[in-house]
C-alpha positions in Angstrom: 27.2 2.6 -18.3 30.7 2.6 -19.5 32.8 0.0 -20.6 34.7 -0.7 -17.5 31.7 -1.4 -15.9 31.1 -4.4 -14.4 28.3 -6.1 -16.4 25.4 -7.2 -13.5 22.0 -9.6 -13.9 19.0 -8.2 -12.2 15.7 -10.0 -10.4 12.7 -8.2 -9.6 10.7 -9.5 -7.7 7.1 -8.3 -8.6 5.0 -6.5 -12.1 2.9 -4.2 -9.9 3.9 -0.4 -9.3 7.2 -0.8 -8.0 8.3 -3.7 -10.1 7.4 -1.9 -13.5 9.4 1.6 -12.1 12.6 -0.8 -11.2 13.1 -2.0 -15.0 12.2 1.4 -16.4 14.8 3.0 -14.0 16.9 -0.1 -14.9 17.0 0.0 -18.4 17.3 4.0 -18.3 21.0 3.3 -16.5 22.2 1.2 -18.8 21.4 -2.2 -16.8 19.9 -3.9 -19.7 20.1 -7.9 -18.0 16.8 -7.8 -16.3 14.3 -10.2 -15.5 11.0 -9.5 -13.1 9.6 -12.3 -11.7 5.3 -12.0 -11.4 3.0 -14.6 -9.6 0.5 -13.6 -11.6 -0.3 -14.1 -14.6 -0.8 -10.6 -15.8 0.7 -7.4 -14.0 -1.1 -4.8 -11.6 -0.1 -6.0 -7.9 -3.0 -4.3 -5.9 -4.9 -2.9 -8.4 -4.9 -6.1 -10.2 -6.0 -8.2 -7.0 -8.4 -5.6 -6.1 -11.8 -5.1 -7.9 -14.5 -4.5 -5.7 -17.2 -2.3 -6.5 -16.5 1.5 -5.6 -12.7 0.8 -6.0 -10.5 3.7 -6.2 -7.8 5.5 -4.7 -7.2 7.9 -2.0 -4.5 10.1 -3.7 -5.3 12.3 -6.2 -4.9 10.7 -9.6 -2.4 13.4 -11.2 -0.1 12.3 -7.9 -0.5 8.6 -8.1 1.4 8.5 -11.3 5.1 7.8 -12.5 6.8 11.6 -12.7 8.1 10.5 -15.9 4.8 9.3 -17.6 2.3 11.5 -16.2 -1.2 10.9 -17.8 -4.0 13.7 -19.0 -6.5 11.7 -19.5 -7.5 10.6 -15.6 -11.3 11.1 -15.7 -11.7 11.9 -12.0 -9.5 13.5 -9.4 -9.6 10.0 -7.5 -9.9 7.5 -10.6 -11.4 4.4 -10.2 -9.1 1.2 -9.8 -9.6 -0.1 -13.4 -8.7 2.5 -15.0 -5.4 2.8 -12.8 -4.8 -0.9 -13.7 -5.2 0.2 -17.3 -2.6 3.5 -16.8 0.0 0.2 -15.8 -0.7 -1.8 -18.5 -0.6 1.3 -20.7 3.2 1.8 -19.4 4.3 -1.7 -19.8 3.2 -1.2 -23.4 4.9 2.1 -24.4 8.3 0.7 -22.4 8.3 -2.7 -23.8 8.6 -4.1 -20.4 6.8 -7.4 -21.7 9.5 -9.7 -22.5 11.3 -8.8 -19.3 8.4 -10.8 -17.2 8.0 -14.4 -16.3 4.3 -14.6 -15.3 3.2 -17.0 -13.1 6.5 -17.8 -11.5 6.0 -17.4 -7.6 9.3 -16.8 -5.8 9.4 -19.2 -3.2 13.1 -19.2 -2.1 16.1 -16.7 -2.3 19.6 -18.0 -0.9 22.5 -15.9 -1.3 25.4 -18.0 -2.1 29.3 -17.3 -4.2 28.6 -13.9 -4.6 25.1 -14.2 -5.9 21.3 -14.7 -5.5 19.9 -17.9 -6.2 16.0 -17.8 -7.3 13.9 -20.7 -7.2 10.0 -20.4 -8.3 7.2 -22.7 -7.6 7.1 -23.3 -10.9 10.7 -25.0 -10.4 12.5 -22.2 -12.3 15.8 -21.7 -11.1 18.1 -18.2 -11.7 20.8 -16.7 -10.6 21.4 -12.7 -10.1 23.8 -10.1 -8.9 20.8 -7.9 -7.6 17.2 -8.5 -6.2 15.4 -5.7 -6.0 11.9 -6.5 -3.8 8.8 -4.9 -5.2 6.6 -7.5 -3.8 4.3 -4.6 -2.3 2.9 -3.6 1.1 -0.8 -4.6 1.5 -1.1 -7.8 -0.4 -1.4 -10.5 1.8 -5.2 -10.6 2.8 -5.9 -10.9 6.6 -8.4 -13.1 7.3 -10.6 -12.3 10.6 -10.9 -15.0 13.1 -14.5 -15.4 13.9 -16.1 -18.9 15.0 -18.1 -20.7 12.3 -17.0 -18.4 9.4 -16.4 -21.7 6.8 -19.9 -22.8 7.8 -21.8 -19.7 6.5 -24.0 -21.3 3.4 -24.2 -18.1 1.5 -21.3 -16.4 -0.7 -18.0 -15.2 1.7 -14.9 -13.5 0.5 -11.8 -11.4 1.2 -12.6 -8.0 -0.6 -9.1 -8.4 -2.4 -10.4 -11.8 -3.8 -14.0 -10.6 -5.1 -16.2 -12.9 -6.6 -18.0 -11.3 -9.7 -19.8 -14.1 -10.3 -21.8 -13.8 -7.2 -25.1 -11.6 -7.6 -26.1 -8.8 -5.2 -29.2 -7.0 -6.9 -31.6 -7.7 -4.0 -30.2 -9.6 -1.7 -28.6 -9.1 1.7 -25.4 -8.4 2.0 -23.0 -8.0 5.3 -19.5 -6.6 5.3 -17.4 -7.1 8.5 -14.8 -3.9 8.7 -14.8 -0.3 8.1 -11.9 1.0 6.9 -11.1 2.8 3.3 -12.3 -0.7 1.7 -15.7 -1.2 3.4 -16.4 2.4 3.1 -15.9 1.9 -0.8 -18.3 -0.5 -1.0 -20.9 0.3 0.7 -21.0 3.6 -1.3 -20.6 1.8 -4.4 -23.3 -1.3 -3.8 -26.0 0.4 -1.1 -28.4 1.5 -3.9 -28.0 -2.2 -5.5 -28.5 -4.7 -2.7 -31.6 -5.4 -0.7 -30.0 -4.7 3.0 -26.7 -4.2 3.8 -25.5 -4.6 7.1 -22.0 -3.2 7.9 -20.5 -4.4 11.2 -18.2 -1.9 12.7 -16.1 -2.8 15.7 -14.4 0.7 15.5 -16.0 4.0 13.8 -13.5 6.1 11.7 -13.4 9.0 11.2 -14.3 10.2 7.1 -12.9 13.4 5.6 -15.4 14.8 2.7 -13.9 14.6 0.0 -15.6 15.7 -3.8 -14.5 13.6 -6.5 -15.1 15.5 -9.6 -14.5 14.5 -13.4 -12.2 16.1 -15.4 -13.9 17.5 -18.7 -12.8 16.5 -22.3 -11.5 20.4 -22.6 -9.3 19.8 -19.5 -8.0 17.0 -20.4 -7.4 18.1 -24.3 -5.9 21.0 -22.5 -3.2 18.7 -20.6 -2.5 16.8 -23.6 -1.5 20.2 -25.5 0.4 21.5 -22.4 2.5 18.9 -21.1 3.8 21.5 -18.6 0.6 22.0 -17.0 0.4 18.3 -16.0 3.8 18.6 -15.1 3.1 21.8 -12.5 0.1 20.2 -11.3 2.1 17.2 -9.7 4.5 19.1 -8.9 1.7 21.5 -7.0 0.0 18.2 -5.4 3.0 16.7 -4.7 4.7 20.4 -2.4 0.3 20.2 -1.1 0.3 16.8 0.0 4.4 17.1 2.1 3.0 20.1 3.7 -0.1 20.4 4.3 -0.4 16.6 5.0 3.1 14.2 5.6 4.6 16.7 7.3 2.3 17.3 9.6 0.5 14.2 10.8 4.8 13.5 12.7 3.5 16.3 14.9 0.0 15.5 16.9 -0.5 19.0 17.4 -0.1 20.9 14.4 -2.4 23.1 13.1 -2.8 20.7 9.9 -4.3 17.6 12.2 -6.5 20.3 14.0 -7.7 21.5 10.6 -8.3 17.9 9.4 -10.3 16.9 12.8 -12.0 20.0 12.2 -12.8 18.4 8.8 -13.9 15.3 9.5 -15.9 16.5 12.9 -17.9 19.1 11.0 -18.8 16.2 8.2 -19.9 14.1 10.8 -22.0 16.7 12.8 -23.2 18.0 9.8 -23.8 15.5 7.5 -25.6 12.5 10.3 -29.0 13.3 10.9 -29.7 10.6 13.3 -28.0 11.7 16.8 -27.9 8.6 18.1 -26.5 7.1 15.2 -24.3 10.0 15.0 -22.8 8.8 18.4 -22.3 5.4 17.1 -20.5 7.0 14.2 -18.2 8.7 16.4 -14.5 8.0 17.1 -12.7 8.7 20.3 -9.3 9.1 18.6 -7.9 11.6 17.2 -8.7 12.2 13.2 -5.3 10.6 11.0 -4.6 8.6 13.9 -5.7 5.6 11.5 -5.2 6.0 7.7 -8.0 8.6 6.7 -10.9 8.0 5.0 -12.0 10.0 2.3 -15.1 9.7 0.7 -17.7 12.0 -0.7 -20.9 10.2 0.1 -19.9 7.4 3.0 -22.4 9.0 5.8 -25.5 9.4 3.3 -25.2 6.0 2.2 -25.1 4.3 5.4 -28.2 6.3 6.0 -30.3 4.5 3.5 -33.6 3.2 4.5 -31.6 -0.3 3.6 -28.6 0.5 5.5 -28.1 -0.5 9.1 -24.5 -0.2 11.3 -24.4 -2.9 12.9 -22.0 -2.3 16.2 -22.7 -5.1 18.5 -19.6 -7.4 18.5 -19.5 -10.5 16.5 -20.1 -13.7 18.0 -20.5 -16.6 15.4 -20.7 -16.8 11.6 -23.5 -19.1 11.5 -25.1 -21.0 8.4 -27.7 -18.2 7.9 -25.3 -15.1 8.8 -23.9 -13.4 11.5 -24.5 -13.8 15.3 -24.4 -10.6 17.4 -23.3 -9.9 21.3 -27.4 -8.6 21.9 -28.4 -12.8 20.8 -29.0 -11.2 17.0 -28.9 -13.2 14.0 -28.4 -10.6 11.1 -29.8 -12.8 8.0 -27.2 -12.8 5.0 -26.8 -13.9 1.4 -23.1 -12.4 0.8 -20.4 -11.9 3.4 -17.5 -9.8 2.2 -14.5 -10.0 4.5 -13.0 -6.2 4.4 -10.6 -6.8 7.5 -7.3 -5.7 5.5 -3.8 -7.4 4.9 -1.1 -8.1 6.7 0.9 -5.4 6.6 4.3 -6.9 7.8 4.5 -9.4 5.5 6.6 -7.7 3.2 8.6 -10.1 0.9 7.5 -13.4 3.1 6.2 -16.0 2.6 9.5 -16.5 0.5 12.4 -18.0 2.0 15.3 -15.7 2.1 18.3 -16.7 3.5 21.5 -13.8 3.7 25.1 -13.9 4.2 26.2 -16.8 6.6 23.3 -18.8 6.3 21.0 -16.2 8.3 17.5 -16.1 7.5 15.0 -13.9 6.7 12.8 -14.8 9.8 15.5 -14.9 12.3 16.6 -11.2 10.7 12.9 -10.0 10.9 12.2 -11.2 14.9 10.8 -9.8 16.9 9.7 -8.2 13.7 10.7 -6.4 10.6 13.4 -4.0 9.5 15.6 -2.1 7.4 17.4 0.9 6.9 15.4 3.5 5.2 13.0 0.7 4.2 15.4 -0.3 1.5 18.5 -2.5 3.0 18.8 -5.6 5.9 22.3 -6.6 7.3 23.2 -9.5 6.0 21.4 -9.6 2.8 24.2 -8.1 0.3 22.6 -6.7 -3.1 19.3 -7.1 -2.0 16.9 -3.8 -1.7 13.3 -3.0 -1.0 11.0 -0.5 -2.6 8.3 0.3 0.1 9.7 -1.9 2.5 9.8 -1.7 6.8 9.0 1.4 8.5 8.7 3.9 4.6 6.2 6.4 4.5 3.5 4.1 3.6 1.2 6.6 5.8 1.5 9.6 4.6 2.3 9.6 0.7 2.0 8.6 -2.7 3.8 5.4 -2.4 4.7 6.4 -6.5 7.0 9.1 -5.2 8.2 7.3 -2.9 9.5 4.4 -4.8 10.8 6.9 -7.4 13.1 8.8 -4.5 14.1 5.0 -3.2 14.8 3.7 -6.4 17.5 6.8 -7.4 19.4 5.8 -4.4 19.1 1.9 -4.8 20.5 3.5 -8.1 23.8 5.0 -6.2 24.3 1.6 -4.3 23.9 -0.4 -7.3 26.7 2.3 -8.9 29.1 0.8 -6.3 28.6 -2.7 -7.2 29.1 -1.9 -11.6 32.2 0.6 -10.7 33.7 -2.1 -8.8 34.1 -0.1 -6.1 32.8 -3.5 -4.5 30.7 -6.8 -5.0 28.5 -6.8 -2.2 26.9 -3.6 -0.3 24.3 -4.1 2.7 23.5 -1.8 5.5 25.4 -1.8 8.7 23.9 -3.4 11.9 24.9 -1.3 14.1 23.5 2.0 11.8 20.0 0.2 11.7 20.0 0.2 15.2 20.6 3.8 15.7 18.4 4.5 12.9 15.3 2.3 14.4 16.1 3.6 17.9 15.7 7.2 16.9 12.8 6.1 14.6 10.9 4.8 17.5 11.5 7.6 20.0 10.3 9.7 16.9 7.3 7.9 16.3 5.8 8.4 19.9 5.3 12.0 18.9 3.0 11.9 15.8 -0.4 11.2 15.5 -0.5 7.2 14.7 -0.6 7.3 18.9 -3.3 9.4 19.7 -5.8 6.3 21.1 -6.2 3.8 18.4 -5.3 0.5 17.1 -4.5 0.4 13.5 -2.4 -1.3 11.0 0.0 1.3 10.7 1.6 -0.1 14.8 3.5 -3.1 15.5 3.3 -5.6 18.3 4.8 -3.2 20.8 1.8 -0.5 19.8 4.9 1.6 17.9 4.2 3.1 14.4 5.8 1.1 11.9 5.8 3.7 9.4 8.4 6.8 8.4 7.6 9.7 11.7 9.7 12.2 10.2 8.8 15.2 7.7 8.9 13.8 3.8 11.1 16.8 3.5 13.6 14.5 5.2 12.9 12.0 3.3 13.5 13.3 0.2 16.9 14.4 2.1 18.0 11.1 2.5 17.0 9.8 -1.0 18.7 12.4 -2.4 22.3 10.7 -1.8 23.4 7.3 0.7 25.6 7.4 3.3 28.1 5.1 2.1 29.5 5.2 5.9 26.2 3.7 6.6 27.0 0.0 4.6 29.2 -2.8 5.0 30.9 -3.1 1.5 33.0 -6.1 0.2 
């Protein structure tokens, strides 16, 4: 920062991953006026909503980290979700990033009005700022499943992002309603624990094998000593996972899907004893077409003499559990709700109203975006991290919020030279960006035969369909042709 630069105030909206790397990368450029606004009243986002047993996550540890803090001490390739809530709380430590957060201040409203954004909180705070930068996170509002008679089950019933640790399941009978990366987690983690678990499937998925092995005390002493190592084993996952993964999943046919339905086929085939379970087990998508589950141990433990898939289609919630299609009652203690979030919520339920008195929700309809998941005409000085239509599909959404945030950097450079006082993308360039989005996203692998959270209401991937190799391309500088500057 020099001293002819216009001096600007800061909101971020959010203490989970995003909101932490904003007021690092903040603070790192000079922009010192920062305040992030939390809900909570610790930090975390989804690892500090989400607890439930068997918790962890489905990028390699030594990836899912900050490339400027990178930590030697992961104990497993996939580390549980504890410890990664720890590895935060370690960084707002060593950064100091305390005193920047107001805790349990819920943004409710943002209006932009002379030039700046005014913040109002449920708690009846009111700020002003220059900037907003939205961390508020992709899969955090839970979706609830609607299901006749679900408030008049007698027994325990929760979201699995809202986990109740009071409730006991040594012994008793326990149903889960969904199978995706969640429920798999879970049933892993609690089948040797309960007395019968149920786990209703409407679709099977398919599960890649995945070992998740410890790292030894000499391994990890060895990191500690040789920074560099660490550093050339992110890089290594990081070239791994754009090309023998991201890249590859925008083209249905590439020999990287067929080697990962090869995976997950031969897991199933080999690994279900039961053929008639193994049929029940059995997608009729292609693999990646949902996100892709990876566990080491998902098909033995639903194999348990205690474990039953239950694929009839729900009914009713009843008092005493679950009614099934075949007249079934399935006879529960505990329901846990593992049916996901709403994945286009994005910054709402806030109220965010742009430049002329346009709001967020006429912005976002028929439904959400922005350009390069970052910017929305009409909504000067305001930027996403991991907003509409990112790579939340196919990456570590770590590195991906460190590529957007060095070019938010760049725009925000505009507004501190001078250069101008507001910056937001162009209308017209979103539209040719979504429209060659969409015709892109008809070619990859999210529309091989499946529903999933990663399509909108029109059955179109929502999510980044070209190479992260592009990506990376268009982080690497904006387009300032691309904004409308004032």
């Amino acid at each position: 920062m020099t001293e002819h630069d216009r001096p600007l105030r800061f909101a971020v909206v959010g203490a989970g991953m995003a909101g932490l790397l904003s007021a690092i990368k903040l603070r790192e450029a000079g922009c010192t006026d920062v305040t992030i606004y939390e809900k909570a009243d610790r930090i975390g986002g989804t690892w500090r909503e989400n607890t439930y047993p068997g918790l962890s996550c489905d990028v390699p540890s030594h990836l899912y980290s900050y490339s400027f803090e990178l930590n030697p001490d992961w104990s497993h390739q996939f580390s549980p979700g504890a410890e990664i809530q720890a590895y935060f709380e370690h960084v707002v430590e060593k950064y100091d990033l305390a005193p920047l957060i107001r805790f349990s201040e819920d943004v409710t409203s943002l209006a932009w009005a002379d030039g700046r954004w005014h913040l109002d909180t449920a708690a009846g705070h009111h700020d002003e700022a220059d900037v907003v930068i939205a961390a508020t996170g992709v899969l955090r509002v839970p979706r609830y499943p609607d299901i006749e008679g679900i408030d008049t089950f007698a027994g325990a019933c929760f979201h699995s992002a809202r986990w109740d640790h009071a409730v006991p399941l040594a012994g008793r009978r326990v149903g889960i309603i969904g199978t995706g990366s969640t429920a798999v987690q879970i049933v892993s983690a609690i089948v040797g624990e309960v007395g019968h678990l149920d786990l209703f499937q409407r679709t099977p998925q398919w599960v890649l094998q995945q070992p998740n092995p410890a790292y030894d005390e000499p391994t990890r002493a060895d990191y500690r000593a040789h920074p560099e190592k660490l550093e050339a084993l992110h890089k290594g996952l990081s070239q791994l996972f754009a090309e023998g993964f991201a890249n590859a999943i925008v083209d249905a046919d590439s020999p990287q899907v067929q080697g990962i339905q090869a995976a997950c086929l031969a897991n199933l085939e080999n690994n279900v004893k039961d053929p008639e379970l193994r049929e029940r087990l059995r997608p009729t998508y292609r693999a990646a077409c949902k996100r892709l589950i990876v566990s080491p141990d998902f098909y033995e433990a639903i194999q348990q003499p205690n474990a039953s898939l239950v694929t009839d289609p729900i009914v009713a919630v009843e008092p005493g559990g679950v009614r099934t299609a075949d007249g079934t009652l399935h006879e529960l203690d505990v329901l846990v709700l593992a049916t996901g979030f709403r994945a286009d919520a994005f910054m709402r339920p806030m109220q965010i109203i742009g430049r002329g008195g346009v709001t967020l929700e006429t912005a976002w309809t028929p439904r959400p975006e922005a350009y390069l998941s970052i910017s929305i005409p009409d909504f000067p000085n305001l930027f996403m991290l991991n907003g509409p239509n990112g790579p939340v599909g196919n990456f570590s959404l770590i590195e991906v919020a460190e590529l957007q945030f060095g070019y938010i950097l760049q725009l925000v450079d505009q507004l501190r030279s001078g250069a101008c006082r507001e910056i937001s993308a162009r209308a017209d360039v979103l539209a040719v960006f979504e429209a060659e989005r969409e015709e892109a996203a008809r070619h990859t692998v999210w529309v091989t035969g499946c529903q999933s959270w990663y399509l909108d209401d029109r059955g179109i991937p929502a999510v980044w369909p070209f190479t992260f190799d592009r990506f990376r391309a268009e982080m690497a500088a904006p387009d300032l042709d691309a904004y409308e500057r004032a």
